[in-house]
C-alpha positions as CSV (number, residue, x, y, z in Angstrom):
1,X,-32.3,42.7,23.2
2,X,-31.6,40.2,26.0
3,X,-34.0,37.4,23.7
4,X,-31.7,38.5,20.9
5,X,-28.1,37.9,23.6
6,X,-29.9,34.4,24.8
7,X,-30.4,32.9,21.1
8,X,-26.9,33.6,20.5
9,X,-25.5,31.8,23.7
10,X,-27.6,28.9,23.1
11,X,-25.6,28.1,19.7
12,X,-22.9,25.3,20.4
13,X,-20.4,27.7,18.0
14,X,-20.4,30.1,21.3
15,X,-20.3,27.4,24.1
16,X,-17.6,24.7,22.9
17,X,-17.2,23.5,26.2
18,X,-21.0,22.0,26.0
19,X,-19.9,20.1,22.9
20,X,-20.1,16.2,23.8
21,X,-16.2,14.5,24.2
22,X,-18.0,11.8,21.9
23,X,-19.1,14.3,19.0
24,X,-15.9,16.7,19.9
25,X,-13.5,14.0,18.9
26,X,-15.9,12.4,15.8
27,X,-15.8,16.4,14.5
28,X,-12.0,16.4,15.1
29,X,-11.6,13.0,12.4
30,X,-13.9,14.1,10.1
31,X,-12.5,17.9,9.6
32,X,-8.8,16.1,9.7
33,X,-10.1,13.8,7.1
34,X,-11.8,16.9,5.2
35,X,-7.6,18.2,5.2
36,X,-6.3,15.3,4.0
37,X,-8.1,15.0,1.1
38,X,-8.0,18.3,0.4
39,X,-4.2,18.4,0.5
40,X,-4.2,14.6,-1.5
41,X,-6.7,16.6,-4.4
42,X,-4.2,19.5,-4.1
43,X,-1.0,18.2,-4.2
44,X,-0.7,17.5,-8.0
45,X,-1.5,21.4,-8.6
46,X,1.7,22.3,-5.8
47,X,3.5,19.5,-8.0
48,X,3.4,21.3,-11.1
49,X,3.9,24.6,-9.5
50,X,7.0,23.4,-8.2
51,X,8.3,22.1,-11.0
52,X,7.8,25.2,-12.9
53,X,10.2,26.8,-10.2
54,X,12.7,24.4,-10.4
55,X,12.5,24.7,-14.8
56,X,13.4,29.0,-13.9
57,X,15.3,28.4,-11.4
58,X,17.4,25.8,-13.7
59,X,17.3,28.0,-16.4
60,X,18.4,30.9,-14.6
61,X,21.4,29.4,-12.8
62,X,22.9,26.9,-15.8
63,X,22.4,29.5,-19.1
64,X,21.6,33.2,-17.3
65,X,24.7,32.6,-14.7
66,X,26.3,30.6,-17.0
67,X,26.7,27.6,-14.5
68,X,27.4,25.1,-17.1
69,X,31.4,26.5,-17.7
70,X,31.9,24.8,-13.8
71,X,30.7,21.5,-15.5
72,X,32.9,21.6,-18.0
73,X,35.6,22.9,-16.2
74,X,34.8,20.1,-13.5
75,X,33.9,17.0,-16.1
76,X,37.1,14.9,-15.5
77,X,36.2,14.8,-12.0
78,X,32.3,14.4,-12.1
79,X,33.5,11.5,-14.6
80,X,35.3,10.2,-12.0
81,X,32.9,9.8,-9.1
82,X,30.3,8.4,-11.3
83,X,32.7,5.4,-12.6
84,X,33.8,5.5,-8.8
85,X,29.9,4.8,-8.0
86,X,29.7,2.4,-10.9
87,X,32.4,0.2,-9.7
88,X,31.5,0.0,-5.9
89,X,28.1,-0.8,-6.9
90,X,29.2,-3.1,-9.4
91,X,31.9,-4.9,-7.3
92,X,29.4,-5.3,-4.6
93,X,27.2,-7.2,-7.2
94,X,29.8,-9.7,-8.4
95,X,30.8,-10.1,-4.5
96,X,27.2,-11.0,-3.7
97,X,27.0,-13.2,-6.9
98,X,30.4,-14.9,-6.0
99,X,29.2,-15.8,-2.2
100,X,25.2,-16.6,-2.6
101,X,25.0,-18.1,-6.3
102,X,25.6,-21.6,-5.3
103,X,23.9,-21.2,-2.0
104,X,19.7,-21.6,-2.3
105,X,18.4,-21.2,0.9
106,X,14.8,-21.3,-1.0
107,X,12.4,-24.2,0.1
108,X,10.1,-25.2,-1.8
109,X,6.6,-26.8,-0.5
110,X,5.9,-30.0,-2.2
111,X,2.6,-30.3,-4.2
112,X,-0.3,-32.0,-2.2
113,X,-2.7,-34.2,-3.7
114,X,-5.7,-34.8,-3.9
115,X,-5.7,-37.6,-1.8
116,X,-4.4,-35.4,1.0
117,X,-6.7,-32.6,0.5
118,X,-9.9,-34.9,0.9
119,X,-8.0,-35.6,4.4
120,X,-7.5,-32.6,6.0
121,X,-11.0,-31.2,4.7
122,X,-12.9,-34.5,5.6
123,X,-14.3,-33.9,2.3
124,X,-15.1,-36.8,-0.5
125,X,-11.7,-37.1,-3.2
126,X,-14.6,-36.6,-6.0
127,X,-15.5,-33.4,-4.2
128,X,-11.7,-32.0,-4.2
129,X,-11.7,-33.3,-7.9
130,X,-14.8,-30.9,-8.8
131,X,-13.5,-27.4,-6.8
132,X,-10.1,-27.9,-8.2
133,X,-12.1,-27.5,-12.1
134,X,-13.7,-23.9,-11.3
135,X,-11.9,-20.8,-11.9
136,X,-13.5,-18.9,-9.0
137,X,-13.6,-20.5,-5.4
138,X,-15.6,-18.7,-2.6
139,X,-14.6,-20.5,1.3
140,X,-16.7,-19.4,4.3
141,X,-15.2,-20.0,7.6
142,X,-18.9,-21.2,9.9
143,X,-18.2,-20.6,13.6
144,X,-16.0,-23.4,15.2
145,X,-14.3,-25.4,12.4
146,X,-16.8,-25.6,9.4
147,X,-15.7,-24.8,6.1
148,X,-18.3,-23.7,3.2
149,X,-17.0,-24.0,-0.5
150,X,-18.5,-22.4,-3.1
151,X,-18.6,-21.8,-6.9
152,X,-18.5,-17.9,-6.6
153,X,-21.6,-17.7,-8.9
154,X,-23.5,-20.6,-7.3
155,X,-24.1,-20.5,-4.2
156,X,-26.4,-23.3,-4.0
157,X,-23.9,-25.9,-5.1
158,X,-21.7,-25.8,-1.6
159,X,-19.7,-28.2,-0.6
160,X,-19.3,-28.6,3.5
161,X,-15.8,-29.9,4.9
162,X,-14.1,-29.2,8.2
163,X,-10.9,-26.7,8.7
164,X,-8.7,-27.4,11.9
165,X,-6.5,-24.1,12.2
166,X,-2.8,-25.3,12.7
Protein backbone atom coordinates (compact mmCIF):
# COMPACT_ATOMS: atom_id res chain seq x y z
CA UNK A 1 0.00 0.00 0.00
CA UNK A 2 2.59 2.61 0.94
CA UNK A 3 4.47 1.60 -2.79
CA UNK A 4 1.01 2.10 -4.17
CA UNK A 5 0.69 6.01 -1.97
CA UNK A 6 4.48 6.77 -3.25
CA UNK A 7 3.83 6.19 -7.13
CA UNK A 8 0.98 8.46 -6.81
CA UNK A 9 2.93 11.38 -5.06
CA UNK A 10 5.62 11.09 -7.53
CA UNK A 11 3.20 12.17 -10.48
CA UNK A 12 3.70 16.04 -11.22
CA UNK A 13 -0.48 16.11 -11.51
CA UNK A 14 -0.32 15.72 -7.52
CA UNK A 15 2.79 18.01 -6.75
CA UNK A 16 2.19 21.30 -9.00
CA UNK A 17 4.46 23.11 -6.99
CA UNK A 18 7.52 20.87 -8.43
CA UNK A 19 6.44 21.89 -11.83
CA UNK A 20 9.42 24.12 -13.37
CA UNK A 21 8.41 28.21 -13.66
CA UNK A 22 9.89 27.62 -17.23
CA UNK A 23 7.51 24.61 -18.29
CA UNK A 24 4.56 26.11 -15.84
CA UNK A 25 4.36 29.25 -17.92
CA UNK A 26 5.11 27.28 -21.63
CA UNK A 27 1.97 24.85 -20.41
CA UNK A 28 0.05 28.07 -19.48
CA UNK A 29 0.50 29.53 -23.59
CA UNK A 30 -0.01 26.44 -25.08
CA UNK A 31 -3.44 25.37 -23.15
CA UNK A 32 -4.50 29.34 -23.65
CA UNK A 33 -3.65 28.83 -27.27
CA UNK A 34 -5.51 25.25 -27.15
CA UNK A 35 -8.82 27.94 -25.96
CA UNK A 36 -8.42 30.18 -28.51
CA UNK A 37 -8.67 28.10 -31.18
CA UNK A 38 -11.14 26.25 -29.86
CA UNK A 39 -13.38 29.22 -29.38
CA UNK A 40 -12.11 30.75 -33.05
CA UNK A 41 -13.38 26.90 -34.58
CA UNK A 42 -16.52 27.41 -32.39
CA UNK A 43 -17.63 30.63 -32.92
CA UNK A 44 -19.31 30.24 -36.33
CA UNK A 45 -21.57 27.36 -34.69
CA UNK A 46 -22.62 30.12 -31.54
CA UNK A 47 -23.03 32.45 -34.70
CA UNK A 48 -25.67 30.57 -36.23
CA UNK A 49 -27.23 29.67 -32.94
CA UNK A 50 -27.67 33.16 -32.25
CA UNK A 51 -29.08 34.14 -35.15
CA UNK A 52 -31.65 31.52 -35.01
CA UNK A 53 -32.65 33.36 -31.62
CA UNK A 54 -32.79 36.56 -32.81
CA UNK A 55 -35.09 35.08 -36.26
CA UNK A 56 -37.82 33.64 -33.02
CA UNK A 57 -37.28 36.19 -31.03
CA UNK A 58 -38.10 38.65 -34.25
CA UNK A 59 -40.83 36.62 -35.17
CA UNK A 60 -42.36 36.43 -31.92
CA UNK A 61 -42.27 40.19 -30.94
CA UNK A 62 -43.15 41.92 -34.75
CA UNK A 63 -46.14 39.17 -35.94
CA UNK A 64 -47.06 37.07 -32.38
CA UNK A 65 -47.19 40.56 -30.32
CA UNK A 66 -48.10 42.30 -33.14
CA UNK A 67 -45.12 44.92 -32.79
CA UNK A 68 -45.33 46.11 -36.30
CA UNK A 69 -48.92 48.32 -35.57
CA UNK A 70 -46.14 50.79 -33.26
CA UNK A 71 -44.21 51.10 -36.68
CA UNK A 72 -46.89 52.08 -38.43
CA UNK A 73 -48.44 54.01 -35.94
CA UNK A 74 -44.84 55.68 -35.47
CA UNK A 75 -43.68 55.85 -39.39
CA UNK A 76 -43.97 59.73 -39.86
CA UNK A 77 -41.58 60.00 -37.06
CA UNK A 78 -39.11 57.12 -37.83
CA UNK A 79 -39.27 58.89 -41.46
CA UNK A 80 -38.25 61.80 -39.85
CA UNK A 81 -35.10 60.87 -37.99
CA UNK A 82 -33.71 58.93 -40.84
CA UNK A 83 -34.00 62.09 -43.43
CA UNK A 84 -32.74 63.92 -40.10
CA UNK A 85 -29.64 61.46 -40.26
CA UNK A 86 -29.51 61.79 -43.98
CA UNK A 87 -29.14 65.49 -44.05
CA UNK A 88 -26.56 65.87 -41.18
CA UNK A 89 -24.52 63.27 -42.83
CA UNK A 90 -25.03 64.78 -46.04
CA UNK A 91 -24.43 68.45 -45.09
CA UNK A 92 -21.29 67.42 -43.43
CA UNK A 93 -20.15 65.95 -46.86
CA UNK A 94 -20.83 69.07 -48.92
CA UNK A 95 -19.09 71.12 -45.88
CA UNK A 96 -16.01 68.94 -46.23
CA UNK A 97 -16.22 69.06 -50.08
CA UNK A 98 -16.68 73.01 -49.95
CA UNK A 99 -13.41 73.54 -47.48
CA UNK A 100 -10.82 70.63 -48.73
CA UNK A 101 -11.68 70.32 -52.65
CA UNK A 102 -9.33 72.91 -53.69
CA UNK A 103 -6.85 72.27 -51.04
CA UNK A 104 -4.28 69.08 -51.94
CA UNK A 105 -2.11 68.62 -49.28
CA UNK A 106 -0.90 65.39 -51.28
CA UNK A 107 2.86 65.27 -52.26
CA UNK A 108 3.90 63.50 -54.67
CA UNK A 109 7.55 61.87 -54.89
CA UNK A 110 9.11 62.57 -58.24
CA UNK A 111 10.17 59.55 -60.36
CA UNK A 112 14.03 58.69 -60.02
CA UNK A 113 16.02 57.59 -62.77
CA UNK A 114 18.08 55.41 -63.58
CA UNK A 115 20.83 57.50 -63.50
CA UNK A 116 20.16 58.12 -59.85
CA UNK A 117 19.58 54.63 -58.89
CA UNK A 118 23.12 53.40 -60.28
CA UNK A 119 24.22 56.25 -57.63
CA UNK A 120 22.87 55.50 -54.55
CA UNK A 121 23.43 51.61 -55.20
CA UNK A 122 27.05 52.09 -56.49
CA UNK A 123 25.86 49.74 -59.05
CA UNK A 124 26.63 49.90 -63.04
CA UNK A 125 23.39 52.02 -65.01
CA UNK A 126 23.33 48.70 -67.37
CA UNK A 127 22.85 46.72 -64.16
CA UNK A 128 19.74 49.01 -62.95
CA UNK A 129 18.63 48.78 -66.65
CA UNK A 130 18.54 44.70 -66.35
CA UNK A 131 16.63 44.44 -62.58
CA UNK A 132 14.17 47.03 -63.63
CA UNK A 133 13.09 44.13 -66.81
CA UNK A 134 12.24 41.22 -64.24
CA UNK A 135 8.95 40.75 -62.71
CA UNK A 136 10.22 39.21 -59.44
CA UNK A 137 13.09 41.00 -57.50
CA UNK A 138 14.64 39.18 -54.39
CA UNK A 139 17.17 42.01 -52.14
CA UNK A 140 19.29 40.60 -49.26
CA UNK A 141 20.54 43.07 -46.82
CA UNK A 142 24.60 41.32 -46.08
CA UNK A 143 25.78 42.59 -42.68
CA UNK A 144 27.00 46.30 -42.71
CA UNK A 145 25.85 47.94 -45.91
CA UNK A 146 25.82 45.22 -48.79
CA UNK A 147 23.02 44.79 -50.82
CA UNK A 148 22.34 41.37 -52.90
CA UNK A 149 19.84 41.55 -55.86
CA UNK A 150 18.45 38.74 -57.29
CA UNK A 151 16.10 37.33 -59.98
CA UNK A 152 13.77 35.39 -57.49
CA UNK A 153 14.33 32.18 -59.58
CA UNK A 154 18.06 32.65 -60.11
CA UNK A 155 19.95 32.97 -57.61
CA UNK A 156 23.14 32.72 -59.40
CA UNK A 157 22.72 35.75 -61.47
CA UNK A 158 23.16 38.45 -58.33
CA UNK A 159 23.99 41.58 -58.70
CA UNK A 160 26.15 43.28 -55.55
CA UNK A 161 25.62 47.10 -54.78
CA UNK A 162 25.82 48.99 -51.53
CA UNK A 163 22.65 50.34 -49.30
CA UNK A 164 23.48 53.31 -46.82
CA UNK A 165 20.29 53.46 -44.50
CA UNK A 166 19.14 57.15 -44.36
Amino acid sequence: MADKDKNHYSLIINRPEALDPARRAIEWGVTSMGWVIWIFLVRPLLLVFLWVLGIRIFTHQMITLHGFTGILEKWQLYLGIILAIYIIIRGWNIYNYVRFSKINRRRTVRDVTVEELAEFFEMPIHRIKDINQWEDISIEFSPGQGLKIYHSHRKDDAFLGRFIPS
